[in-house]
MDAnalysis code that builds the backbone (N, CA, C; Angstrom):
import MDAnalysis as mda
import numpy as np

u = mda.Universe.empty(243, n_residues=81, atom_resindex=np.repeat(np.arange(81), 3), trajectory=True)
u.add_TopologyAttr("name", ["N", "CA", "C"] * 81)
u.add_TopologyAttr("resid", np.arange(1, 82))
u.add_TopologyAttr("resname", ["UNK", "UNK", "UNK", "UNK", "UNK", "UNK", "UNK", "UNK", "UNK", "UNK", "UNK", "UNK", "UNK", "UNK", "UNK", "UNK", "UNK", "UNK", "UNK", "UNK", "UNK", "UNK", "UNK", "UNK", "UNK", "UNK", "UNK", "UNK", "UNK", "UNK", "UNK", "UNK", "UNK", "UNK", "UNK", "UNK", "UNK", "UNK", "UNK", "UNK", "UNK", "UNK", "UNK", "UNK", "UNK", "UNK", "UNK", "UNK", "UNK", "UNK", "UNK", "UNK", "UNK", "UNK", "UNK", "UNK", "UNK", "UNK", "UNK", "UNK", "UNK", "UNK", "UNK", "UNK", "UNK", "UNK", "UNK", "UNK", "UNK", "UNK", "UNK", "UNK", "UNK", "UNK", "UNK", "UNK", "UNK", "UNK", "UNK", "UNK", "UNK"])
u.atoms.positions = np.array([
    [15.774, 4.821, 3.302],
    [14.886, 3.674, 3.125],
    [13.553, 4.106, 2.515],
    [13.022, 5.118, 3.315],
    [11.590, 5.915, 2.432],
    [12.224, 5.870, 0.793],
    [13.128, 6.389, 0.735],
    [13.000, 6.760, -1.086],
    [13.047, 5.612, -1.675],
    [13.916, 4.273, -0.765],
    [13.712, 3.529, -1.591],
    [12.123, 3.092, -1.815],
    [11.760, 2.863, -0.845],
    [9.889, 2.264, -1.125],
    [9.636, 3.133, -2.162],
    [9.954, 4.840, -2.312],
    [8.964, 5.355, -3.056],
    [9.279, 5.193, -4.599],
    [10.184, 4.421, -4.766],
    [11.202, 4.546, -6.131],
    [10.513, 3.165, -6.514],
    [10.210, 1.779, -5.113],
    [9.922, 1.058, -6.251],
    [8.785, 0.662, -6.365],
    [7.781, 1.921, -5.449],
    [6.173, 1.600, -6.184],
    [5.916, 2.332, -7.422],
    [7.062, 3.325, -7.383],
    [6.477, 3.946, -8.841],
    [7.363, 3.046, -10.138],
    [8.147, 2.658, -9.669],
    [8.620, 1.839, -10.585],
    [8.098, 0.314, -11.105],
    [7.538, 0.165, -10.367],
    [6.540, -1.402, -10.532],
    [5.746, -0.894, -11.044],
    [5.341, 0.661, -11.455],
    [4.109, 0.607, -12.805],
    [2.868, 1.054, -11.400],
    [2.754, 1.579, -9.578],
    [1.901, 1.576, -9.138],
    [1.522, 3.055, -9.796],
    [0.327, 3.459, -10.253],
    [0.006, 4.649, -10.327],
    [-0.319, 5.757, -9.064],
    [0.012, 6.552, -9.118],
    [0.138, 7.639, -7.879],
    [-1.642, 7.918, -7.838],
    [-2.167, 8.486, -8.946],
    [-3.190, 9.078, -9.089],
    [-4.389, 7.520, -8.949],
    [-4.425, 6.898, -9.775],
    [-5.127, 5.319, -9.693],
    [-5.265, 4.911, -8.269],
    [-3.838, 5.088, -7.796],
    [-4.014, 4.627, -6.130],
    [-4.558, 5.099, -5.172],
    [-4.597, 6.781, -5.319],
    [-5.292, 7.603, -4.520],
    [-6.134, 7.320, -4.376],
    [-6.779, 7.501, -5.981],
    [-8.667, 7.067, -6.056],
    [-8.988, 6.166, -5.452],
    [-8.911, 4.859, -5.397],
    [-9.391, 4.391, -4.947],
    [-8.795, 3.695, -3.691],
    [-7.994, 4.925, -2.897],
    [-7.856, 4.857, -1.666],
    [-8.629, 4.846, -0.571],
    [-8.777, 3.781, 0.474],
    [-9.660, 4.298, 1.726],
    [-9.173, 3.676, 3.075],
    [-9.816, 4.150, 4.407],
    [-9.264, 3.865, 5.014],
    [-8.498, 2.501, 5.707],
    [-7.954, 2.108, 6.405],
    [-7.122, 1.386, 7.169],
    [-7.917, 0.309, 7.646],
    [-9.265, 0.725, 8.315],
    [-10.223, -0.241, 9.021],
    [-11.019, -1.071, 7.777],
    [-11.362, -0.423, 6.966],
    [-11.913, -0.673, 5.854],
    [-11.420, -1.937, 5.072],
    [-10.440, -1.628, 5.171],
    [-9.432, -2.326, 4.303],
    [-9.126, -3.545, 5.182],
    [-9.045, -3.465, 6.449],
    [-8.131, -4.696, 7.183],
    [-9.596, -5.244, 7.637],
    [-9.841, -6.168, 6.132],
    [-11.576, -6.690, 6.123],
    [-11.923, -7.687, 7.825],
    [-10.741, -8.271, 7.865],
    [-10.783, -9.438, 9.127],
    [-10.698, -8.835, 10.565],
    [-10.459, -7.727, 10.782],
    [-10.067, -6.805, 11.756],
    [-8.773, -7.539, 12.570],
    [-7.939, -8.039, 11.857],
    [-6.644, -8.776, 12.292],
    [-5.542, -7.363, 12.827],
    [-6.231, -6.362, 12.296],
    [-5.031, -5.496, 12.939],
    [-3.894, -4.966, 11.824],
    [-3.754, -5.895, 10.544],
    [-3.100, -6.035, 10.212],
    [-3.617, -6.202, 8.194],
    [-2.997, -5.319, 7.591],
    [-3.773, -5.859, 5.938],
    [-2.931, -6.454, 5.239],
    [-3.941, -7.572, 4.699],
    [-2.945, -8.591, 3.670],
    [-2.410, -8.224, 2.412],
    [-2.236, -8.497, 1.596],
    [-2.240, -8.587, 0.362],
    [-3.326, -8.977, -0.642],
    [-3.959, -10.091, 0.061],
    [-5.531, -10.390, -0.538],
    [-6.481, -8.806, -0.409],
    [-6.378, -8.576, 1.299],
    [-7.234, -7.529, 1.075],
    [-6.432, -5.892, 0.695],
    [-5.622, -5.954, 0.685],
    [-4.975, -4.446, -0.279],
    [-5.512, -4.751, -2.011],
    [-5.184, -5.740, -2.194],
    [-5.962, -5.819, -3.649],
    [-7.498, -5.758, -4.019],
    [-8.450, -5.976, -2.602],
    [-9.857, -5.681, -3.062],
    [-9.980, -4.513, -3.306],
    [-8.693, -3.161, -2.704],
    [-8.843, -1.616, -2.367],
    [-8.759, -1.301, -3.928],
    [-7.442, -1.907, -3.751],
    [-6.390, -1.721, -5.240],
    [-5.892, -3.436, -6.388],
    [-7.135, -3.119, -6.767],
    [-7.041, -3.544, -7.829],
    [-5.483, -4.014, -9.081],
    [-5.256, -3.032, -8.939],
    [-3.629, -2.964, -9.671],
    [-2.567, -2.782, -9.187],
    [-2.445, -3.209, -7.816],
    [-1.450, -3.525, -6.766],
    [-0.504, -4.429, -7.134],
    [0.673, -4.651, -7.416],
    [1.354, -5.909, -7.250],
    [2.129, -6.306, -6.107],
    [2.347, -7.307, -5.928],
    [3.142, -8.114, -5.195],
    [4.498, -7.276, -4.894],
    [5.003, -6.794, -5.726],
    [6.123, -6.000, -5.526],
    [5.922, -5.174, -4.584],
    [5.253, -4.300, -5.240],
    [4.511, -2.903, -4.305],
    [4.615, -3.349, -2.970],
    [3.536, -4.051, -2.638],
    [3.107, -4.771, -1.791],
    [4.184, -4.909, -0.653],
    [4.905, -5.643, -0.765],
    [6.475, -6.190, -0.447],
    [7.530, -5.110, -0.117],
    [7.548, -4.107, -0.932],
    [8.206, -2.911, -0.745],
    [7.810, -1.731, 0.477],
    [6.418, -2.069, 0.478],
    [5.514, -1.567, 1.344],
    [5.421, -2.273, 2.945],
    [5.318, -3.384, 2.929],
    [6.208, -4.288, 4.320],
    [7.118, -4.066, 5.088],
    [7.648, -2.928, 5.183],
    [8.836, -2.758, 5.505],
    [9.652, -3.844, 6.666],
    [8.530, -4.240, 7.551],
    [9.064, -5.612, 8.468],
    [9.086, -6.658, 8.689],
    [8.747, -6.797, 7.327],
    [8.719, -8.135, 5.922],
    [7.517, -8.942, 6.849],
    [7.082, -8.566, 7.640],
    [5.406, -10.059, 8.007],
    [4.705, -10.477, 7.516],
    [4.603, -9.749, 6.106],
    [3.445, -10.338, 5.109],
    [2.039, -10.058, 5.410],
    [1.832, -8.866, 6.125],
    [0.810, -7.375, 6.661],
    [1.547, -5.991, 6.481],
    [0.865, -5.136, 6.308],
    [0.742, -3.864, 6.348],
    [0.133, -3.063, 7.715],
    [1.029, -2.939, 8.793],
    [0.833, -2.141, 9.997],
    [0.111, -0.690, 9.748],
    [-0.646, -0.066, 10.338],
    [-1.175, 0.859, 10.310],
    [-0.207, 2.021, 9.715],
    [1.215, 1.978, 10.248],
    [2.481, 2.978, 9.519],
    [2.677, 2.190, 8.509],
    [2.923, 1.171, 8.084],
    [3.199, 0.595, 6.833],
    [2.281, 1.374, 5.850],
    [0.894, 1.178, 6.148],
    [-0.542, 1.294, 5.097],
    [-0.517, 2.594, 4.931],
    [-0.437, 3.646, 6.201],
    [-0.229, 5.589, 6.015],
    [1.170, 5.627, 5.115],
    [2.179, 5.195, 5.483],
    [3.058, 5.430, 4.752],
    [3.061, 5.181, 2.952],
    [2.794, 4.199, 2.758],
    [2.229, 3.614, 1.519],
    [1.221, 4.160, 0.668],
    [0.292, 5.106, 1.259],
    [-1.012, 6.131, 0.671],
    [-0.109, 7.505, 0.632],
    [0.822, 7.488, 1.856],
    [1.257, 8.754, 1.198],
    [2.033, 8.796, 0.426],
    [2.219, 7.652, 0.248],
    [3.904, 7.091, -1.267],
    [3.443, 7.479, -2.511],
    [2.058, 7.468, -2.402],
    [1.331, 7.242, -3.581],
    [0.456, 8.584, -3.659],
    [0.251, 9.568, -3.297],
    [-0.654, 10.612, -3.397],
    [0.032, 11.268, -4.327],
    [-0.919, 12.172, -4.945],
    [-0.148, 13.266, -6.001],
    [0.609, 14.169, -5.451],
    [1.798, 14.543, -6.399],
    [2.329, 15.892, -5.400],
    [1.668, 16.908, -5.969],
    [1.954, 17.718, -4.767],
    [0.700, 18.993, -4.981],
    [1.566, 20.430, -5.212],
])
């Protein structure tokens, strides 16, 4: 299941390196402190996020990003080293 997520953020065009940058943390990001990040606010992070991504990244389809959803998803996207 991991490879699939990681196959189709890079395949939706998410950039590995783009995403890093302007990666930050979890609290940051989950602007409402719902616990939970939307899609509205993953796109204030990331800019060039799509819906796909996004979705692929859900893994328990709620339409949030759980704290393992959001780590998992930054590390989908980091450069390999």
């Amino acid at each position: 299941m991991k490879k699939i997520v990681l196959t189709s953020l890079f395949a939706l065009g998410l950039s590995g390196a783009a995403f890093a940058q302007a990666a930050t943390d979890f609290a940051t990001v989950d602007a409402d402190i719902s616990g939970g990040v939307t899609f509205a606010e993953a796109q204030v992070a990331w800019p060039d996020l799509t819906q796909e991504a996004f979705t692929a990244a859900d893994t328990d389809g709620n339409g949030e990003l759980s704290v393992e959803e959001y780590n998992a998803l930054l590390a989908s996207a980091a450069p390999a080293q």
